[in-house]
Backbone as JSON, one array per atom type, in Angstrom:
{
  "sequence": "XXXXXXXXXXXXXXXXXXXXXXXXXXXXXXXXXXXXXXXXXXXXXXXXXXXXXXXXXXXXXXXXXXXXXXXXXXXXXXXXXXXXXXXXXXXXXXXXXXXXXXXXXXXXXXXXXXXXXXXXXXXXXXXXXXXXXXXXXXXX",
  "N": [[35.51, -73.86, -25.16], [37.06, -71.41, -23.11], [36.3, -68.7, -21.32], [36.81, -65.58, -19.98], [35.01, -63.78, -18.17], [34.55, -60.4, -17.44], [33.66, -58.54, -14.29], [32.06, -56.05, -13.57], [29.81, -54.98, -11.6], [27.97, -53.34, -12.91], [25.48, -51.94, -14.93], [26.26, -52.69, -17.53], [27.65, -54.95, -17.32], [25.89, -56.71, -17.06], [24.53, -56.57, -19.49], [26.94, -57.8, -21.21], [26.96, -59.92, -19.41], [23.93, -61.24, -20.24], [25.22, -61.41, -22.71], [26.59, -63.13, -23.58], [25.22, -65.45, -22.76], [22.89, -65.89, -24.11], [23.95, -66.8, -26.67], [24.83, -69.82, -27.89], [27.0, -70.68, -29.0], [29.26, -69.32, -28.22], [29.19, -69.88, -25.25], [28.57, -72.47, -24.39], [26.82, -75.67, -23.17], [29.19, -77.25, -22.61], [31.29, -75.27, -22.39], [33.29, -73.07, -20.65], [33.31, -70.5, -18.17], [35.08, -68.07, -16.79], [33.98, -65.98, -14.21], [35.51, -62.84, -13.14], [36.32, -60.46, -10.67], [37.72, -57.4, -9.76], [38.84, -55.84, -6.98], [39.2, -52.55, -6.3], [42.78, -51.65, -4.88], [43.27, -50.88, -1.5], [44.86, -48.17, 0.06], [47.95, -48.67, 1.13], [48.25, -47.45, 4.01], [45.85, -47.31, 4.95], [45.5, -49.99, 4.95], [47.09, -50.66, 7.32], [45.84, -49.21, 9.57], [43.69, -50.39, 9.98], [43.73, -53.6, 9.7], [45.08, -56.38, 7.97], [43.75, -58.11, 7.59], [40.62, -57.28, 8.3], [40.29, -55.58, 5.88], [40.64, -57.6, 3.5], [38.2, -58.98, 4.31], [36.59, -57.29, 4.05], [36.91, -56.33, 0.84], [36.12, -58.99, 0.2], [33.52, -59.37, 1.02], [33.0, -57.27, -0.67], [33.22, -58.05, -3.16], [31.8, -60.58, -3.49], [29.02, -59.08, -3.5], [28.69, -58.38, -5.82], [29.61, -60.98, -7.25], [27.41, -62.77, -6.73], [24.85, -62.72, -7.86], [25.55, -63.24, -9.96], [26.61, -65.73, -9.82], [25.09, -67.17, -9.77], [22.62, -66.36, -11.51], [24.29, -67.51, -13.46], [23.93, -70.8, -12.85], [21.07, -71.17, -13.28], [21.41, -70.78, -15.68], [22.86, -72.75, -16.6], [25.08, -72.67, -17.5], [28.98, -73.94, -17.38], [30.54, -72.66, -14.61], [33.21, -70.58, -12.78], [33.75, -68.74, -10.14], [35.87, -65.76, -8.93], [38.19, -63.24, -7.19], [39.89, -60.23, -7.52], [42.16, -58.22, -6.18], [43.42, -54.97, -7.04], [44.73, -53.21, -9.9], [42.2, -52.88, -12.61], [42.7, -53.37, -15.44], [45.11, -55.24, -15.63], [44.5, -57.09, -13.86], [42.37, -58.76, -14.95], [43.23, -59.08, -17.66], [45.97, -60.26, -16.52], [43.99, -62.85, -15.37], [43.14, -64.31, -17.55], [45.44, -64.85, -18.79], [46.25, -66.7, -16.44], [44.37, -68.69, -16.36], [44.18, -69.72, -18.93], [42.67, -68.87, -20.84], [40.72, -68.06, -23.5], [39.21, -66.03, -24.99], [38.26, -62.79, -23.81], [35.6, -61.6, -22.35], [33.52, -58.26, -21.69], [31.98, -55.4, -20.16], [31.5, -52.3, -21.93], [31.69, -49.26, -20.76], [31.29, -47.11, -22.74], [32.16, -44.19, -23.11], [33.16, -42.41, -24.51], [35.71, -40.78, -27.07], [36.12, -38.24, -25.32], [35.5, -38.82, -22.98], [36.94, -41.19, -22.47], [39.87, -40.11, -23.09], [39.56, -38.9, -20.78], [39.49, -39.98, -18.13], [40.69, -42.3, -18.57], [40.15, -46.02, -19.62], [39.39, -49.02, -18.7], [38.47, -51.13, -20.66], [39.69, -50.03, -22.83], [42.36, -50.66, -22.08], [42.93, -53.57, -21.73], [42.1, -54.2, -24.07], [44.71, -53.31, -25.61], [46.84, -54.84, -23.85], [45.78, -57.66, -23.86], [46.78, -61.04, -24.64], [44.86, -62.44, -26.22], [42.03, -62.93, -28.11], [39.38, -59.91, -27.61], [35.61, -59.61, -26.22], [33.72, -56.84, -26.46], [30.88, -55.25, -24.89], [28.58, -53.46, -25.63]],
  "CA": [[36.14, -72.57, -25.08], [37.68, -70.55, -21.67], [36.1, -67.34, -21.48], [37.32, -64.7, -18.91], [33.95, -62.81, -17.87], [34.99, -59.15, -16.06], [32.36, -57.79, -14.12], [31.98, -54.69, -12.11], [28.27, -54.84, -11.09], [27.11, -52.3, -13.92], [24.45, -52.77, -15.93], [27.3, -53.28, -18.46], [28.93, -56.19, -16.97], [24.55, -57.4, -17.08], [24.47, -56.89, -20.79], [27.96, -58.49, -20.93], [26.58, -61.16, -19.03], [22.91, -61.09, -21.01], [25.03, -61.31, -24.71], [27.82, -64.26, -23.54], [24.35, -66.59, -21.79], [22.16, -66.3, -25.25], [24.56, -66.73, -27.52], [25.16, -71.07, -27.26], [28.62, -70.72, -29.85], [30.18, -68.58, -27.58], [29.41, -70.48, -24.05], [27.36, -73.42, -24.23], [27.4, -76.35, -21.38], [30.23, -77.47, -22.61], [32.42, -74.44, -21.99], [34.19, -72.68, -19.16], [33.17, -69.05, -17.99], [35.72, -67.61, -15.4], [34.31, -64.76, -13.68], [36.48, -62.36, -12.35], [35.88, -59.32, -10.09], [38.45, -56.62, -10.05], [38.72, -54.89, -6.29], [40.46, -51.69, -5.79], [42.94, -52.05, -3.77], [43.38, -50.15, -0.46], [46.05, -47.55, 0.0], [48.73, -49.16, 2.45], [47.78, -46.67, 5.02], [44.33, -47.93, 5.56], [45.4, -51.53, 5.19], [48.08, -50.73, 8.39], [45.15, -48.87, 10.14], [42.35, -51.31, 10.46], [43.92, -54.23, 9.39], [44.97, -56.73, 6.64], [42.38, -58.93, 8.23], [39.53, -56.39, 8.01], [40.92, -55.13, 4.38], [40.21, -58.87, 3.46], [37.21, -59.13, 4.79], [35.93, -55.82, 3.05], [36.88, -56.95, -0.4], [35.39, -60.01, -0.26], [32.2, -58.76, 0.86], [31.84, -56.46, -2.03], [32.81, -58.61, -4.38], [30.31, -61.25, -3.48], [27.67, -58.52, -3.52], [29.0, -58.45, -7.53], [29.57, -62.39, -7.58], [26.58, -63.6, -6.43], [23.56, -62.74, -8.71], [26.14, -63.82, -11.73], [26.71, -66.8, -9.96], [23.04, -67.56, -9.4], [22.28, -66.57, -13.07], [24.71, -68.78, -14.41], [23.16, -71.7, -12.62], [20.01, -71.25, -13.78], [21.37, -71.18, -17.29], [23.5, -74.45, -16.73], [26.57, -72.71, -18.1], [29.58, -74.25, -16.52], [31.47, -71.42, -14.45], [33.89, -70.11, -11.14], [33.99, -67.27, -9.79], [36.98, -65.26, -8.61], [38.17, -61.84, -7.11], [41.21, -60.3, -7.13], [42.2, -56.57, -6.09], [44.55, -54.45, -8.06], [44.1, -52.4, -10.99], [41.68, -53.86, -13.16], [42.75, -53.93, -16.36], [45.95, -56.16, -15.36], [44.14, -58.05, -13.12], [41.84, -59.15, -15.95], [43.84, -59.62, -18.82], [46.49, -61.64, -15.66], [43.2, -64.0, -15.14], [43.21, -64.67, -18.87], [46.54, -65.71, -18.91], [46.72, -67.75, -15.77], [43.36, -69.47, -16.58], [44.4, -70.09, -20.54], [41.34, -68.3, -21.79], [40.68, -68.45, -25.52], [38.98, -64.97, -25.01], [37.53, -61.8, -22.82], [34.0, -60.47, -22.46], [33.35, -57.45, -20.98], [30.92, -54.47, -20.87], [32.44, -51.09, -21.29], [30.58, -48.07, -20.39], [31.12, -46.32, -23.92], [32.35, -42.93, -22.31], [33.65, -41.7, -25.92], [36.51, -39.88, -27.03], [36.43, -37.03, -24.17], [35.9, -39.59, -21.54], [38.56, -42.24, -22.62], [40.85, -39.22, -22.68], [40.36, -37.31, -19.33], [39.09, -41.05, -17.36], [41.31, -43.4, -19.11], [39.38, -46.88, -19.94], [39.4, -50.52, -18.52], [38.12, -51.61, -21.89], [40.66, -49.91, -23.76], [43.76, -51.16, -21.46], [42.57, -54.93, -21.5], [42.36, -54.49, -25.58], [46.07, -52.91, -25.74], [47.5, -55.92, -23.32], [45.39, -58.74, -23.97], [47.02, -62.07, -26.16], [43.31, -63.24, -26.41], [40.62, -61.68, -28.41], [38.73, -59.18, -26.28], [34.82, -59.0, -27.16], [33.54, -55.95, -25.87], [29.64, -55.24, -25.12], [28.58, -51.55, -25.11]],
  "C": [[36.14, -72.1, -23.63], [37.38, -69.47, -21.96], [36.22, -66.53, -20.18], [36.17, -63.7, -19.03], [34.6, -61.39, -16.97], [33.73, -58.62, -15.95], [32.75, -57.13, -12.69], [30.37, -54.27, -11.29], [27.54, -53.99, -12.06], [26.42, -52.66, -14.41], [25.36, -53.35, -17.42], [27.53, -54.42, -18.61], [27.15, -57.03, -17.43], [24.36, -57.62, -18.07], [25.39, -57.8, -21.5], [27.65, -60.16, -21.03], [25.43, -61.96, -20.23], [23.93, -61.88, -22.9], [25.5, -62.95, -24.36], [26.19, -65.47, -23.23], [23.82, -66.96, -23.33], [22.4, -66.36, -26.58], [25.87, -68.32, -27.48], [26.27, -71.01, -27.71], [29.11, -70.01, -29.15], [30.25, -69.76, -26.08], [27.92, -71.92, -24.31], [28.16, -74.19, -22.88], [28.55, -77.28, -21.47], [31.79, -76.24, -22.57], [32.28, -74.03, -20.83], [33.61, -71.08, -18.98], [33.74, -68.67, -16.87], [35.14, -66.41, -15.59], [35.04, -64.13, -13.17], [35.9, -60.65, -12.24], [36.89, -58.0, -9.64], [37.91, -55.59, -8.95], [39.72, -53.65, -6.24], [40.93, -51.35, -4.79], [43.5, -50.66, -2.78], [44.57, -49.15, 0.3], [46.78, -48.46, 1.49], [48.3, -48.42, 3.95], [46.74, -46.95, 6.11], [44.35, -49.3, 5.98], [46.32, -51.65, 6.77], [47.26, -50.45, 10.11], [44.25, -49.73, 10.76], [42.92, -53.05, 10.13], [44.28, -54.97, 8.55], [43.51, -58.11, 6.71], [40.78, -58.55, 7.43], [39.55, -56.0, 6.39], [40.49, -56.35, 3.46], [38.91, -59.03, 3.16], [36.66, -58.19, 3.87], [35.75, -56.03, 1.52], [35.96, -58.13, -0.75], [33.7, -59.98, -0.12], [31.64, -57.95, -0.26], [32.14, -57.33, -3.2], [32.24, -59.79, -4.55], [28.89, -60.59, -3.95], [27.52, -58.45, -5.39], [28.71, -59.82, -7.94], [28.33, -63.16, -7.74], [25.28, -63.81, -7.48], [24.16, -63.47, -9.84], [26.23, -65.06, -11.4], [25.24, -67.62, -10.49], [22.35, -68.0, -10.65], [22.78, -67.7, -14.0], [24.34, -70.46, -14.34], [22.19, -72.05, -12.69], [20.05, -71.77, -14.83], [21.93, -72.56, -17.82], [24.38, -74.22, -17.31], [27.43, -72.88, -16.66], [30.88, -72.9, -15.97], [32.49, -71.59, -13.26], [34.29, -68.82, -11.48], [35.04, -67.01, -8.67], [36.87, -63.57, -8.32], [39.59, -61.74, -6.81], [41.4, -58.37, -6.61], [43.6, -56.01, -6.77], [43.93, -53.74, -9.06], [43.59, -53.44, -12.28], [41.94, -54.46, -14.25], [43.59, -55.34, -16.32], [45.56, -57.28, -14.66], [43.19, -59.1, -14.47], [42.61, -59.86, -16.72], [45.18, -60.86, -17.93], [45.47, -62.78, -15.86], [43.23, -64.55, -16.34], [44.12, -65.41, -19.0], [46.72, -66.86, -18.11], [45.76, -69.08, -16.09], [43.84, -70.27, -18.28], [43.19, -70.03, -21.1], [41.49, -68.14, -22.92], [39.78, -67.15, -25.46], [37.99, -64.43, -23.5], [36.52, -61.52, -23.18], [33.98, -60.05, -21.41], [32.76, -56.42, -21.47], [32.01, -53.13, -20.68], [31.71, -49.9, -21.47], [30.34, -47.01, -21.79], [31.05, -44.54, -23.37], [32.5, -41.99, -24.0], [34.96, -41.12, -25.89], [37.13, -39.12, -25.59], [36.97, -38.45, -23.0], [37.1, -40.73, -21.35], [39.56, -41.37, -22.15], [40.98, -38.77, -21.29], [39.93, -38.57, -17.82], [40.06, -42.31, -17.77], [39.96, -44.92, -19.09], [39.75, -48.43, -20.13], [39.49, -51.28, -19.66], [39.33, -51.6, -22.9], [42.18, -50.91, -23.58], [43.82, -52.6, -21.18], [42.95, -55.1, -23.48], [43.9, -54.37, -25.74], [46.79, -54.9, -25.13], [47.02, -57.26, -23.05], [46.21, -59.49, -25.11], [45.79, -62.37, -26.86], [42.63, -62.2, -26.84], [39.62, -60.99, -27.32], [37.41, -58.78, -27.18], [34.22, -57.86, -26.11], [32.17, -55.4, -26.26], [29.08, -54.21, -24.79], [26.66, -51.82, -24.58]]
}
């Protein structure tokens, strides 16, 4: 199985991580775990200002500071993975990696805002379920 991991550094994305590792029918060492890191991206303004260079550079630094412990972890556990970052809005970016990868499903943590907060924050979680082909499991 191809599983499309999203992680934002939260303790979410940790439980996320935590359910998909000890749970061998979902990822054992014979499956695939694409991470993917979801930067937001930089109003044109800023990218014209300092650079697309620097802009670059910036992204990839934070989403190493995300990448790295998951990589780390996953090499401990001996599940087979790669890790990825992309910038853009996340849900699309996500549920894109799914598609381009040919994932057989999503895991991801989602902060469990409720009602109010879905409504007046809108919700990654939700907008990955709506436009995903692939089952989306979702780890509160």
């Amino acid at each position: 199985m191809r599983i499309v991991l999203a992680a934002d550094g939260s303790k979410y994305t940790k439980k996320a991580l935590a359910f998909l590792a000890t749970h061998e029918s979902l990822a054992g060492p014979e499956d695939e775990i694409l991470v993917i890191n979801v930067q937001p991206a930089m109003p044109p303004r800023v990218r014209s200002m300092v650079g697309t260079a620097a802009v670059n550079s910036y992204h990839e630094e934070e989403a190493e500071k995300v990448l790295s412990p998951i990589r780390k972890y996953l090499e401990r556990k001996g599940l087979n993975h790669r890790c990825d970052w992309k910038t853009g809005e996340p849900a699309s970016q996500i549920v894109g990696a799914a598609k381009r990868s040919g994932a057989h499903m999503i895991v991801m943590g989602t902060h469990g805002y409720g009602m109010i907060g879905r409504a007046v924050m809108g919700s990654v979680a939700q907008r990955v379920l709506v436009d995903s082909q692939v089952p989306v499991l979702l780890v509160k």
